[in-house]
mmCIF file of the N, C-alpha and C atoms, coordinates in Angstrom:
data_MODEL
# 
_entry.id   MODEL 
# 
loop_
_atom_site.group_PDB 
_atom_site.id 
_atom_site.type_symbol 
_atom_site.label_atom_id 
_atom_site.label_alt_id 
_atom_site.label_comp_id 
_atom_site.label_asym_id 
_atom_site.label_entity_id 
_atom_site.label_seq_id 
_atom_site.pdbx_PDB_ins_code 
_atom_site.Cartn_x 
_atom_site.Cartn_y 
_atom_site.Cartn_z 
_atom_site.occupancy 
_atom_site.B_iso_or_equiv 
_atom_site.pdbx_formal_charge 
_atom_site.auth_seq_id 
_atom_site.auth_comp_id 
_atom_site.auth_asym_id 
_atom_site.auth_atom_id 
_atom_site.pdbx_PDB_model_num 
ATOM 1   N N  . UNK A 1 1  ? 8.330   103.949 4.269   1.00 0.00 ? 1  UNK A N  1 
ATOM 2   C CA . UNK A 1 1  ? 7.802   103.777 5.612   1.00 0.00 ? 1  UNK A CA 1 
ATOM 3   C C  . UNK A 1 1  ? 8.884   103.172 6.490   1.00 0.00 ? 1  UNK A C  1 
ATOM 4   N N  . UNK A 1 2  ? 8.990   103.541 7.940   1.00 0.00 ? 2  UNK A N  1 
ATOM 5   C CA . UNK A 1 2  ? 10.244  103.242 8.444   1.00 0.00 ? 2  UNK A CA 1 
ATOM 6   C C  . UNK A 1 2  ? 9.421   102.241 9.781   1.00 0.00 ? 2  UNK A C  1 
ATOM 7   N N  . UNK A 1 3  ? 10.076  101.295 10.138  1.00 0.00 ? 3  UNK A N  1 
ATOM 8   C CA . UNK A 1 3  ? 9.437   100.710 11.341  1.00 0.00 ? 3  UNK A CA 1 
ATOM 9   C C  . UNK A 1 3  ? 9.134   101.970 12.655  1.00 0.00 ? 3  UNK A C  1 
ATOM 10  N N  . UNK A 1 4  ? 9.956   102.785 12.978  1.00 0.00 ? 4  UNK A N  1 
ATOM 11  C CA . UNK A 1 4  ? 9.456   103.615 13.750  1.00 0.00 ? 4  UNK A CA 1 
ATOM 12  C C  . UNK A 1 4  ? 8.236   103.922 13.808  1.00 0.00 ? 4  UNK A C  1 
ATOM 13  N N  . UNK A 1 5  ? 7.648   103.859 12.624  1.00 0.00 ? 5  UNK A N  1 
ATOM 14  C CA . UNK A 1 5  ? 5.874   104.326 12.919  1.00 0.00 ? 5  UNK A CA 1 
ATOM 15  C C  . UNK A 1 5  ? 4.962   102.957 13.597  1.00 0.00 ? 5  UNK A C  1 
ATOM 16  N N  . UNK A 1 6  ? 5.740   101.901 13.554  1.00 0.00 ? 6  UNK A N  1 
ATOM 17  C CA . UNK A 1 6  ? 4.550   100.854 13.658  1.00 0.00 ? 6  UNK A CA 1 
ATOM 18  C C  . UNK A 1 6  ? 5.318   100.330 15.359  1.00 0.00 ? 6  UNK A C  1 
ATOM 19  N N  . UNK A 1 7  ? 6.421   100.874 16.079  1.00 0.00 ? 7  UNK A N  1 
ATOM 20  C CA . UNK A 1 7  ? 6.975   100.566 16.960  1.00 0.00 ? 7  UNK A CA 1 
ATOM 21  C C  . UNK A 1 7  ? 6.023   100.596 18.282  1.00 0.00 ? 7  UNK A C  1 
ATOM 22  N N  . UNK A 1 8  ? 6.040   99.262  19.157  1.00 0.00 ? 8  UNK A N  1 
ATOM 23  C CA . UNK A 1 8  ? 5.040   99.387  20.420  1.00 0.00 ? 8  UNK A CA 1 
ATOM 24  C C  . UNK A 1 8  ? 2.963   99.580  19.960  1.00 0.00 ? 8  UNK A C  1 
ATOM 25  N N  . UNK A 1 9  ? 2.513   99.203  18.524  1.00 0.00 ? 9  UNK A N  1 
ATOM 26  C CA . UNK A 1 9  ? 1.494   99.492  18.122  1.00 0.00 ? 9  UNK A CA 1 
ATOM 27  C C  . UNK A 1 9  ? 1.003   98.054  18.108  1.00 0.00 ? 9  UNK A C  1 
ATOM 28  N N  . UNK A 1 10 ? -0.210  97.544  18.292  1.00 0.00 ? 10 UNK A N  1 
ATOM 29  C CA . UNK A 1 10 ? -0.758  96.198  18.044  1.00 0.00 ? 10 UNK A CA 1 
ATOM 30  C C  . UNK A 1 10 ? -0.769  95.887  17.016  1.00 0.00 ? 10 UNK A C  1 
ATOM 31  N N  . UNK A 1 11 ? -1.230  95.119  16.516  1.00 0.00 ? 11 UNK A N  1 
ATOM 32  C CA . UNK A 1 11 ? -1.715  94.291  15.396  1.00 0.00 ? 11 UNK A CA 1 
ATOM 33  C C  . UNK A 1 11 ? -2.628  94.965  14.203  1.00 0.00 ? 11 UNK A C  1 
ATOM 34  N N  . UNK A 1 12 ? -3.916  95.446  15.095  1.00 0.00 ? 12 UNK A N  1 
ATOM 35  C CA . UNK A 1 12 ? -4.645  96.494  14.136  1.00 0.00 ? 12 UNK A CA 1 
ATOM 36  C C  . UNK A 1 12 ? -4.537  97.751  14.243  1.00 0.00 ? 12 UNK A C  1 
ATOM 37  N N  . UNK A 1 13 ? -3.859  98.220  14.719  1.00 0.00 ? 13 UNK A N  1 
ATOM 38  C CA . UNK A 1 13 ? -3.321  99.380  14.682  1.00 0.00 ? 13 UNK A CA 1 
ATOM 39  C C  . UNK A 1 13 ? -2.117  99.070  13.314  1.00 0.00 ? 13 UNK A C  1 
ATOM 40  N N  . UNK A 1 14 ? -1.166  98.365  13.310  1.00 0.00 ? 14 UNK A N  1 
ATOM 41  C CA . UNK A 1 14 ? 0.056   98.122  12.278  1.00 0.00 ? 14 UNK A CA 1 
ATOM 42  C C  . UNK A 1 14 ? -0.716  97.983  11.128  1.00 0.00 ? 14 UNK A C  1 
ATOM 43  N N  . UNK A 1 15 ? -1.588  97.412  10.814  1.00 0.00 ? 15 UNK A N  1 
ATOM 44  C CA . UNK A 1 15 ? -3.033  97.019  9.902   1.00 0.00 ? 15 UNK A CA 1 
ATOM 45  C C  . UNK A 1 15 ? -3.138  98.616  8.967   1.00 0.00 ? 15 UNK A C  1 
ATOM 46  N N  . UNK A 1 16 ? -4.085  99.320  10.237  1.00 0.00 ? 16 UNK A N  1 
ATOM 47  C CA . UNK A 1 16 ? -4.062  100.682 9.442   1.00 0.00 ? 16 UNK A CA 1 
ATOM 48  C C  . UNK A 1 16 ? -3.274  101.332 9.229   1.00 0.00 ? 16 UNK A C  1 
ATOM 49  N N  . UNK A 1 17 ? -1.740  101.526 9.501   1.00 0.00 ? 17 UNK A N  1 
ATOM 50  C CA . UNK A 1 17 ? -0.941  101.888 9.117   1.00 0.00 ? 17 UNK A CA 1 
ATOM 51  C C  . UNK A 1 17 ? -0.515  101.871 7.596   1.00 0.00 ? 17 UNK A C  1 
ATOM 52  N N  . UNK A 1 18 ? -0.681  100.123 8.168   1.00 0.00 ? 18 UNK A N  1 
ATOM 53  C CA . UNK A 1 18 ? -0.179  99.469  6.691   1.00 0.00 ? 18 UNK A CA 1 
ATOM 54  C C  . UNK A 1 18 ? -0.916  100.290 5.661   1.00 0.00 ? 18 UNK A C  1 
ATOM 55  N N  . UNK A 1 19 ? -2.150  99.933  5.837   1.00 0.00 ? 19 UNK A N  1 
ATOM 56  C CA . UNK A 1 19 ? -3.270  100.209 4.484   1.00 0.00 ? 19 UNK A CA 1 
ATOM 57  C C  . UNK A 1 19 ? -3.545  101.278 4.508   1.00 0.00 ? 19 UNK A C  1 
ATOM 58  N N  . UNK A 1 20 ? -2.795  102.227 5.434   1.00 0.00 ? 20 UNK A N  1 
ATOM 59  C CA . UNK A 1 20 ? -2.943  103.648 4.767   1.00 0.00 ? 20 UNK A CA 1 
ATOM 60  C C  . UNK A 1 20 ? -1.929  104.551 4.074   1.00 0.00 ? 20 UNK A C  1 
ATOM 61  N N  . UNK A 1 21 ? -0.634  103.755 4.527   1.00 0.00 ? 21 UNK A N  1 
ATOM 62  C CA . UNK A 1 21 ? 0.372   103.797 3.329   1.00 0.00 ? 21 UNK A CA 1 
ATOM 63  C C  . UNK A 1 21 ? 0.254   103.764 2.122   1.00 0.00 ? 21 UNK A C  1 
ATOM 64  N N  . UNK A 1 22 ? -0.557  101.988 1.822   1.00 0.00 ? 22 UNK A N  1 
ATOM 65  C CA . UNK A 1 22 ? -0.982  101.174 0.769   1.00 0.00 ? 22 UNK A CA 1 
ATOM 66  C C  . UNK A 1 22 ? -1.360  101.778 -0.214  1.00 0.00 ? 22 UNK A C  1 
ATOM 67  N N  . UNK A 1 23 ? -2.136  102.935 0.344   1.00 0.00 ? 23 UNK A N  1 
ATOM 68  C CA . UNK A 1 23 ? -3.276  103.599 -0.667  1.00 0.00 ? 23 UNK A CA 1 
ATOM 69  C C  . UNK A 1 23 ? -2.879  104.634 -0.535  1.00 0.00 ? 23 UNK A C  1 
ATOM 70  N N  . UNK A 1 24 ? -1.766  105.822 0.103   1.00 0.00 ? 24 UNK A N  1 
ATOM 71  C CA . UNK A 1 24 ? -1.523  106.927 -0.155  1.00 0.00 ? 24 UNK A CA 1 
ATOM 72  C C  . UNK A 1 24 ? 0.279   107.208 -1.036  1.00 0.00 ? 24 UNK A C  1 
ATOM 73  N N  . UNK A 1 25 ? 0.472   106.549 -1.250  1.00 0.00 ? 25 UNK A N  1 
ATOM 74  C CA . UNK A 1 25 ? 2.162   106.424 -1.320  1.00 0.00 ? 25 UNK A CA 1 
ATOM 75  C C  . UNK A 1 25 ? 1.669   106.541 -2.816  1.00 0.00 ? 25 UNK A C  1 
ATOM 76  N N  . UNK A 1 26 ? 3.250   107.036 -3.347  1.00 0.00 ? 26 UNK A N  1 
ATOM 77  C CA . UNK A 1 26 ? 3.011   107.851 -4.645  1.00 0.00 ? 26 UNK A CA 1 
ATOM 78  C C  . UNK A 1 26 ? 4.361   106.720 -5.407  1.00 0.00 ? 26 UNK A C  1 
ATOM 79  N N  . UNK A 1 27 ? 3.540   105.777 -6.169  1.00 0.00 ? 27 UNK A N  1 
ATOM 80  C CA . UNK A 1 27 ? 4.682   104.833 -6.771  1.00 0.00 ? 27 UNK A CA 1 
ATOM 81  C C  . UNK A 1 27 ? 5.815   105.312 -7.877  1.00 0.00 ? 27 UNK A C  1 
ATOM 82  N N  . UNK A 1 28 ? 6.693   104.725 -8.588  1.00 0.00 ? 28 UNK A N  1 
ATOM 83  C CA . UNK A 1 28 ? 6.762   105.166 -9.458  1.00 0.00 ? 28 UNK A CA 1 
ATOM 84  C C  . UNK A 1 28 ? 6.681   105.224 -10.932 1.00 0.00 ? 28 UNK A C  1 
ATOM 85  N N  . UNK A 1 29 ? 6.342   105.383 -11.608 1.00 0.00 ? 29 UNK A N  1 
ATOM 86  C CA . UNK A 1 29 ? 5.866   105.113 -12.903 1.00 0.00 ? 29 UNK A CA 1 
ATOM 87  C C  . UNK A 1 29 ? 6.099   103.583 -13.345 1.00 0.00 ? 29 UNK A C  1 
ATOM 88  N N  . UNK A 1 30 ? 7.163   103.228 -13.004 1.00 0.00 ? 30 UNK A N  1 
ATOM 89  C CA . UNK A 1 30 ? 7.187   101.349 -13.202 1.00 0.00 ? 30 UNK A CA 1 
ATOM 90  C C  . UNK A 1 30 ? 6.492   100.999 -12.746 1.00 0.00 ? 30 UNK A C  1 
ATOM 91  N N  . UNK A 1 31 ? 6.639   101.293 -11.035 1.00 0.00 ? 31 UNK A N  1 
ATOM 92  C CA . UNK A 1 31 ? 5.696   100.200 -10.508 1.00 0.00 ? 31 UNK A CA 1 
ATOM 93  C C  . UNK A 1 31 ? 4.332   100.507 -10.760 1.00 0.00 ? 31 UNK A C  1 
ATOM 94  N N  . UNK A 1 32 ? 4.010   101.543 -10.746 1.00 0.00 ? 32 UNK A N  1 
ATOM 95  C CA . UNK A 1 32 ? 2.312   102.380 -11.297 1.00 0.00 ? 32 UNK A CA 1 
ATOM 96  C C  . UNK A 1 32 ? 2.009   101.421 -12.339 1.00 0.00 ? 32 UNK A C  1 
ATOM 97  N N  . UNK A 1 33 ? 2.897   101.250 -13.406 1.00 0.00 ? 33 UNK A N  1 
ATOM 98  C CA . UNK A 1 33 ? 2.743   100.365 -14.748 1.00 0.00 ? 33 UNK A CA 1 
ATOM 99  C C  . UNK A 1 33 ? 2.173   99.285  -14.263 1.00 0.00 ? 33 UNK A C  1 
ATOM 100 N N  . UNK A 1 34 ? 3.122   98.823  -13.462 1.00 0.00 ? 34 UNK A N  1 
ATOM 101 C CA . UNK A 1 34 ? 2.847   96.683  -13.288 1.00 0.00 ? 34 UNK A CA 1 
ATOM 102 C C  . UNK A 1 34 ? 1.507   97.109  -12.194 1.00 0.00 ? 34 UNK A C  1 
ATOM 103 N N  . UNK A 1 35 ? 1.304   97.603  -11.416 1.00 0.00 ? 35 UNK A N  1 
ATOM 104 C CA . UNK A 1 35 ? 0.142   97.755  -10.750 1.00 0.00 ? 35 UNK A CA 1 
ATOM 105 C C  . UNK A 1 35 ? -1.436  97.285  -11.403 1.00 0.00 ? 35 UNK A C  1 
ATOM 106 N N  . UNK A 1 36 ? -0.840  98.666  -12.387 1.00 0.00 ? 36 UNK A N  1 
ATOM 107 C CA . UNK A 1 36 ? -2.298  98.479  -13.180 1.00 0.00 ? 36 UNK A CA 1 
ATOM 108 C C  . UNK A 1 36 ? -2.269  97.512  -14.388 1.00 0.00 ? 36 UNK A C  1 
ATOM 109 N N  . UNK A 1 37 ? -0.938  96.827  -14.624 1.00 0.00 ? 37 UNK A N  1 
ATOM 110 C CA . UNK A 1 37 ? -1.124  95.367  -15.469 1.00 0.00 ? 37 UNK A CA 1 
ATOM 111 C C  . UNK A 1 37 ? -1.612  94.685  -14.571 1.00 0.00 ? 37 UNK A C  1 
ATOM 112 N N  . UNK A 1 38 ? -1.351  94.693  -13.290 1.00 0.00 ? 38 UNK A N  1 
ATOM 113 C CA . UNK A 1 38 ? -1.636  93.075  -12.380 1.00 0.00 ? 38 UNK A CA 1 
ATOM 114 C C  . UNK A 1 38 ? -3.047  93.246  -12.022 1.00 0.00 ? 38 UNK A C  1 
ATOM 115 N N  . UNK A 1 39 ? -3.856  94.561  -11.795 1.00 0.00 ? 39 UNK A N  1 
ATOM 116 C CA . UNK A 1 39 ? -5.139  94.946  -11.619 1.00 0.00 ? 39 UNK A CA 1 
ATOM 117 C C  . UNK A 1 39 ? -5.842  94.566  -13.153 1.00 0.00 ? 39 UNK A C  1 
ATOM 118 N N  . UNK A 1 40 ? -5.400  94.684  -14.141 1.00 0.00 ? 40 UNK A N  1 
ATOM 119 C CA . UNK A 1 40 ? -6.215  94.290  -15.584 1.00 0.00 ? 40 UNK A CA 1 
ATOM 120 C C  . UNK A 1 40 ? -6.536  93.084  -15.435 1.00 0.00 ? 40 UNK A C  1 
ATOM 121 N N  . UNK A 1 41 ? -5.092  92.281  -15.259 1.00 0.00 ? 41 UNK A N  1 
ATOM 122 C CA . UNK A 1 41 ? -4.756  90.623  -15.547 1.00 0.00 ? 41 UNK A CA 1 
ATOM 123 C C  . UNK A 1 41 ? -5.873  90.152  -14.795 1.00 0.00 ? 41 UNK A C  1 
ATOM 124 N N  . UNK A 1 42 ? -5.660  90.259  -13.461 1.00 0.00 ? 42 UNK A N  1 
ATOM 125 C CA . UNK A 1 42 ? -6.913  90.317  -12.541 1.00 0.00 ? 42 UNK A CA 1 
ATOM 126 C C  . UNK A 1 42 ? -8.495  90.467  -12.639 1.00 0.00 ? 42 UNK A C  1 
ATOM 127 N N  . UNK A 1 43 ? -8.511  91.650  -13.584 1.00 0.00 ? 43 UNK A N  1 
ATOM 128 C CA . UNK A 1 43 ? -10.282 92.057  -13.558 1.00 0.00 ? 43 UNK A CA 1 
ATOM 129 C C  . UNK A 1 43 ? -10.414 93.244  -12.375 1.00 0.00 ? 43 UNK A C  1 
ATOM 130 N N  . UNK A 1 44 ? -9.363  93.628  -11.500 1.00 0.00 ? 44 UNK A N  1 
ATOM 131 C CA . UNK A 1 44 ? -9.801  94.235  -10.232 1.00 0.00 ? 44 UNK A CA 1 
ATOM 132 C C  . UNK A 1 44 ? -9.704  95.633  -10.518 1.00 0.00 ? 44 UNK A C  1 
ATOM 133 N N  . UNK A 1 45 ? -10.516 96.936  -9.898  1.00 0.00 ? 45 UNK A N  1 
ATOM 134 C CA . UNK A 1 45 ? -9.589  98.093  -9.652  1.00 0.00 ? 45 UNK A CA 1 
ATOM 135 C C  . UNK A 1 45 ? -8.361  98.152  -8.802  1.00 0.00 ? 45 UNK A C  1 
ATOM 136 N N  . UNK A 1 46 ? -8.012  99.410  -9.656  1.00 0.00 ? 46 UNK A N  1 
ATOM 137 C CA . UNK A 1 46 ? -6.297  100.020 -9.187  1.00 0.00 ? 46 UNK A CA 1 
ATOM 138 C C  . UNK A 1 46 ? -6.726  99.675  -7.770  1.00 0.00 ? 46 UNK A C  1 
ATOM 139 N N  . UNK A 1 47 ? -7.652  100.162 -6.938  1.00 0.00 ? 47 UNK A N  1 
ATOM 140 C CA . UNK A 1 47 ? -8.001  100.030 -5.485  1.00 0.00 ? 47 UNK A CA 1 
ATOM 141 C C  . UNK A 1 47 ? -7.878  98.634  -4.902  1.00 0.00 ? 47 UNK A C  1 
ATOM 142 N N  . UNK A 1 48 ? -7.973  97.997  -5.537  1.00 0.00 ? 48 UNK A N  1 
ATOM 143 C CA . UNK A 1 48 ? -7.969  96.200  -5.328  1.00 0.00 ? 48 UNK A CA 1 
ATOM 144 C C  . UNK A 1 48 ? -6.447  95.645  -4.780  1.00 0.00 ? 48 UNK A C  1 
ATOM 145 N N  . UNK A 1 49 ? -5.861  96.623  -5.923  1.00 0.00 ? 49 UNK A N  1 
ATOM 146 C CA . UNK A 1 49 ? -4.522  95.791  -6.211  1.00 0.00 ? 49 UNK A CA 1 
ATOM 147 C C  . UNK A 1 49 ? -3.646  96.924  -4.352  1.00 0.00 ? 49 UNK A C  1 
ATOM 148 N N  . UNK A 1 50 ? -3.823  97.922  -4.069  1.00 0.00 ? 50 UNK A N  1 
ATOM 149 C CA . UNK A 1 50 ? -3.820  98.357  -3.216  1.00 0.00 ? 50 UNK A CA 1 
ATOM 150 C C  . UNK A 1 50 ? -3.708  98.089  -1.897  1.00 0.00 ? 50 UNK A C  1 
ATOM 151 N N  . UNK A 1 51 ? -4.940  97.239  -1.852  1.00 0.00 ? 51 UNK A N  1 
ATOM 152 C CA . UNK A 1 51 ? -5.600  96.561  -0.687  1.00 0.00 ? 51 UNK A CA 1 
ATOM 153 C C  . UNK A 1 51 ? -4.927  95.188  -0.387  1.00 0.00 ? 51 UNK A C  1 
ATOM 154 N N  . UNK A 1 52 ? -4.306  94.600  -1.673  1.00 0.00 ? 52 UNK A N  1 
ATOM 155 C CA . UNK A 1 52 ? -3.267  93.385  -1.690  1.00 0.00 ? 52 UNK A CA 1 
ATOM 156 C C  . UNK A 1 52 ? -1.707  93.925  -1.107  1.00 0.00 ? 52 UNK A C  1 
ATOM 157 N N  . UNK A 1 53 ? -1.435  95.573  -1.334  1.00 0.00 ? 53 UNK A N  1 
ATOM 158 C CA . UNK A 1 53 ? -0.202  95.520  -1.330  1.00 0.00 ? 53 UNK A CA 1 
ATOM 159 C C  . UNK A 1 53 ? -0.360  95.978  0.294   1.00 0.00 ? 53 UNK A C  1 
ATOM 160 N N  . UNK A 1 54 ? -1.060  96.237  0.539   1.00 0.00 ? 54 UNK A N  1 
ATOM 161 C CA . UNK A 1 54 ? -1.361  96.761  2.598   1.00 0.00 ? 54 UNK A CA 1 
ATOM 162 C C  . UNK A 1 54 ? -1.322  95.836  2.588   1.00 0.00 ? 54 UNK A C  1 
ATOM 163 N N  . UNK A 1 55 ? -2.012  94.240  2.662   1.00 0.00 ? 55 UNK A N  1 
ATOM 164 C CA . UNK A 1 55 ? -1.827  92.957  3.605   1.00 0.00 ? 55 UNK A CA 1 
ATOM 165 C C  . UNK A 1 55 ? -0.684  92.578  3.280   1.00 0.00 ? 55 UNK A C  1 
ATOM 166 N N  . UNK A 1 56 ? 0.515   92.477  2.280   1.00 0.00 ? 56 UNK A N  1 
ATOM 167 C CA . UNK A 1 56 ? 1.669   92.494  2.029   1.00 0.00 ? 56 UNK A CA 1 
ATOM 168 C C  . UNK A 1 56 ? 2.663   93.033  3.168   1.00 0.00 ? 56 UNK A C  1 
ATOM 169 N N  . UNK A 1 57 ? 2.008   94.472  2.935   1.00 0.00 ? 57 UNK A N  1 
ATOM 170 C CA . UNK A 1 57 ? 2.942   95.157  3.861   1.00 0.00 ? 57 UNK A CA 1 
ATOM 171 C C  . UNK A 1 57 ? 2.300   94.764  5.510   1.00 0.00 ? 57 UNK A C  1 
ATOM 172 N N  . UNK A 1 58 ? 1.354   94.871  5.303   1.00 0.00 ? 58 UNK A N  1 
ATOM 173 C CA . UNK A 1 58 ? 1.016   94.265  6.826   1.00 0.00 ? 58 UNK A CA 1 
ATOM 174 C C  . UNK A 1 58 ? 1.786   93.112  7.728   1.00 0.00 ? 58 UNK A C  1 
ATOM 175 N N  . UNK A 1 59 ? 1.934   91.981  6.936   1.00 0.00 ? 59 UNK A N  1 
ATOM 176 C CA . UNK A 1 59 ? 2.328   90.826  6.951   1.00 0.00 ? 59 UNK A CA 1 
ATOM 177 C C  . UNK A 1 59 ? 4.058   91.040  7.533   1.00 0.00 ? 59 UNK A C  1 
ATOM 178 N N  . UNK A 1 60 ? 4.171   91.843  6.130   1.00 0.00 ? 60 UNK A N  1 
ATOM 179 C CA . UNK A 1 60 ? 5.994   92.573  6.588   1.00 0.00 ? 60 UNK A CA 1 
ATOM 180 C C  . UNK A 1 60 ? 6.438   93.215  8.105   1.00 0.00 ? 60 UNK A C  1 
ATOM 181 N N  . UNK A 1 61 ? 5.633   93.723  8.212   1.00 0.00 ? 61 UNK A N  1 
ATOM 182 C CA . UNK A 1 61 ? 5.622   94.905  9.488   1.00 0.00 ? 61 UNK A CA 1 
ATOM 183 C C  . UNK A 1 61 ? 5.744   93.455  10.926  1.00 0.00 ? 61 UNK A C  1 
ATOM 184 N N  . UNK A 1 62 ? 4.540   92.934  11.096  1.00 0.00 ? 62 UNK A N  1 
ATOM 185 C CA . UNK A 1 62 ? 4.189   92.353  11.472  1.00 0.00 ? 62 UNK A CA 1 
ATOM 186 C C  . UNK A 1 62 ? 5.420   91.192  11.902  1.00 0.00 ? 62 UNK A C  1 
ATOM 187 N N  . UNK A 1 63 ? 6.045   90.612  10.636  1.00 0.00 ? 63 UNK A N  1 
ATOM 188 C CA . UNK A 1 63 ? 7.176   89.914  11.002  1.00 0.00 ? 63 UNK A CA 1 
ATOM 189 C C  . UNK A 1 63 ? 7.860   90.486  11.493  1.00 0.00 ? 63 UNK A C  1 
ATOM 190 N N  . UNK A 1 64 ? 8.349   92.379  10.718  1.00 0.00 ? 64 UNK A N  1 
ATOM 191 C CA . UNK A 1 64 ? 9.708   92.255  11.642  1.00 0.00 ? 64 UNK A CA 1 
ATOM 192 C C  . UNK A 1 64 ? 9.512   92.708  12.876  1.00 0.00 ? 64 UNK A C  1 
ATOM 193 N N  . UNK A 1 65 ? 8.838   92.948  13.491  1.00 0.00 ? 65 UNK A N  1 
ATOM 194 C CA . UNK A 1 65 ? 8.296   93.161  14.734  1.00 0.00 ? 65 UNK A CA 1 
ATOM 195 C C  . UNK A 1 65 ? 8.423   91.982  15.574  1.00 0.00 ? 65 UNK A C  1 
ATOM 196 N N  . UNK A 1 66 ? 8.280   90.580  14.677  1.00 0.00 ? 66 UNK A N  1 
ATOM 197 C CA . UNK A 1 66 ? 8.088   89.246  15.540  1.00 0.00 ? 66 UNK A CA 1 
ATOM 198 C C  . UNK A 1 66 ? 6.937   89.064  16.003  1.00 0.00 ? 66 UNK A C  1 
ATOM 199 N N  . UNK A 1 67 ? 5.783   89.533  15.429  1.00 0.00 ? 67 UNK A N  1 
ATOM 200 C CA . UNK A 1 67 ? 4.167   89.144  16.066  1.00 0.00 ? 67 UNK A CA 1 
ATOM 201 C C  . UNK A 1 67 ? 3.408   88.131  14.830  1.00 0.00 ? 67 UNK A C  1 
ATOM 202 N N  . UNK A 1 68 ? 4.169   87.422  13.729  1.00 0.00 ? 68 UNK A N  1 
ATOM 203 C CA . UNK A 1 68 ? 3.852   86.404  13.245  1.00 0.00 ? 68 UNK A CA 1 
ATOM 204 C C  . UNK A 1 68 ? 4.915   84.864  13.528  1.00 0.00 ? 68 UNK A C  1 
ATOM 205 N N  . UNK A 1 69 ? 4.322   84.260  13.400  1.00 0.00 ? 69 UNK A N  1 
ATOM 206 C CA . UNK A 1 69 ? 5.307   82.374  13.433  1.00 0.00 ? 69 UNK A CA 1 
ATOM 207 C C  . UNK A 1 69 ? 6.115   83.015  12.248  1.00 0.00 ? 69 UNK A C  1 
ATOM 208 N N  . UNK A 1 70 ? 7.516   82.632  11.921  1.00 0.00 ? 70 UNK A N  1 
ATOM 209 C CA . UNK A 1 70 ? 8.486   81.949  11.091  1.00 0.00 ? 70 UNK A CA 1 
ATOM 210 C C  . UNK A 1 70 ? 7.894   81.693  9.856   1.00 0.00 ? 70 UNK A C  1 
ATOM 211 N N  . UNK A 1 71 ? 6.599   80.694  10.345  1.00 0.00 ? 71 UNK A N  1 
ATOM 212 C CA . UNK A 1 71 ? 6.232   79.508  9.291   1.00 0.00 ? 71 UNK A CA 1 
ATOM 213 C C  . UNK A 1 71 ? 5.220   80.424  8.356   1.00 0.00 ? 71 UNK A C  1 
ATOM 214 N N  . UNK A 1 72 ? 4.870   81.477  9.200   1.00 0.00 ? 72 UNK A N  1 
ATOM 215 C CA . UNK A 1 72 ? 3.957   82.774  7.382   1.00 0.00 ? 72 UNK A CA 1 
ATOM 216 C C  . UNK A 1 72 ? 4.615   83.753  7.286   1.00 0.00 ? 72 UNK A C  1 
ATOM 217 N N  . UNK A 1 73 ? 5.932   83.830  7.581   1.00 0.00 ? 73 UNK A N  1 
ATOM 218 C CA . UNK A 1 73 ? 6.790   84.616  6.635   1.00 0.00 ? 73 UNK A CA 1 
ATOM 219 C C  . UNK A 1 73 ? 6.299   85.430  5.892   1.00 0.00 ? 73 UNK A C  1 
ATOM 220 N N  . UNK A 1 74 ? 5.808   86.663  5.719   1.00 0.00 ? 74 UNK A N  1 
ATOM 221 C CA . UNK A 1 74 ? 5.906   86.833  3.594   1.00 0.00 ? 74 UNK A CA 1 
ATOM 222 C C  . UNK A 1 74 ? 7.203   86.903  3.306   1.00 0.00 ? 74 UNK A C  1 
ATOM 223 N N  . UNK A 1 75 ? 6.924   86.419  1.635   1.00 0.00 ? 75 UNK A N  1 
ATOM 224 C CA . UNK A 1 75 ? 8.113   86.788  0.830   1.00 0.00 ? 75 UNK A CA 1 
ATOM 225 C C  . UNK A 1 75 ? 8.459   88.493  0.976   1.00 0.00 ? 75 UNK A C  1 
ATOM 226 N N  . UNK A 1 76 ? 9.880   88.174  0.628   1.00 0.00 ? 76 UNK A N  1 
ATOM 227 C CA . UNK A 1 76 ? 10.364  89.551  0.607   1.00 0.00 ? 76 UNK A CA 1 
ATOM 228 C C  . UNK A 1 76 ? 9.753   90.094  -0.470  1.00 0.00 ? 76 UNK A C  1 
ATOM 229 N N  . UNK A 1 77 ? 10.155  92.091  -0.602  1.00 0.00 ? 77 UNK A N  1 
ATOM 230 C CA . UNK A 1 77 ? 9.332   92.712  -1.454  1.00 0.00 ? 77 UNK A CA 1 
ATOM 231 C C  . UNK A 1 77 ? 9.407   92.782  -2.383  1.00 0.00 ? 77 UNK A C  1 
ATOM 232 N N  . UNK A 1 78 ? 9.259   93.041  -3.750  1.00 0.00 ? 78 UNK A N  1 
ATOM 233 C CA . UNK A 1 78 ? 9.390   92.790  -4.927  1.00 0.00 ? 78 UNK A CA 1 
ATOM 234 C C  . UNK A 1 78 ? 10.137  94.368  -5.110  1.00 0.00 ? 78 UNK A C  1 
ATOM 235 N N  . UNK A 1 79 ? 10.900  94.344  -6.048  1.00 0.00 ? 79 UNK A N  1 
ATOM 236 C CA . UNK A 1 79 ? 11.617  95.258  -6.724  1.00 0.00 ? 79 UNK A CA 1 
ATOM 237 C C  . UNK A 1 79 ? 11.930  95.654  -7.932  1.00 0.00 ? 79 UNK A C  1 
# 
């Protein structure tokens, strides 16, 4: 996903973006792996763990845009 899509868009608009990435993006077999370990560890569905990685990315977008404080940052992305 490139910031161009979320450029000049509000808040909930960047939102559904996010979470429709979240849930359509095609991982790759690693990360597919740890997904559905962190959804077991959890108790949650694959869909759960999903819905964590859109407010993630939400959060991301959101900073680099500059429409959150400094002070809620997210951490960078995992790799």
């Amino acid at each position: 996903m490139t910031l161009d899509k979320t450029e000049g868009k509000d808040q909930f608009e960047i939102q559904a973006i996010a979470f429709e990435h979240a849930f359509n993006f095609d991982p790759s077999q690693e990360l597919l792996a740890r997904m559905r370990a962190s959804a077991f560890d959890k108790g949650l569905e694959l869909e759960g763990v999903g819905r964590v990685l859109g407010v993630v990315l939400r959060d991301r977008i959101l900073s680099e845009h500059g429409l959150l404080p400094s002070s809620t940052r997210p951490p960078a992305v995992m790799t």
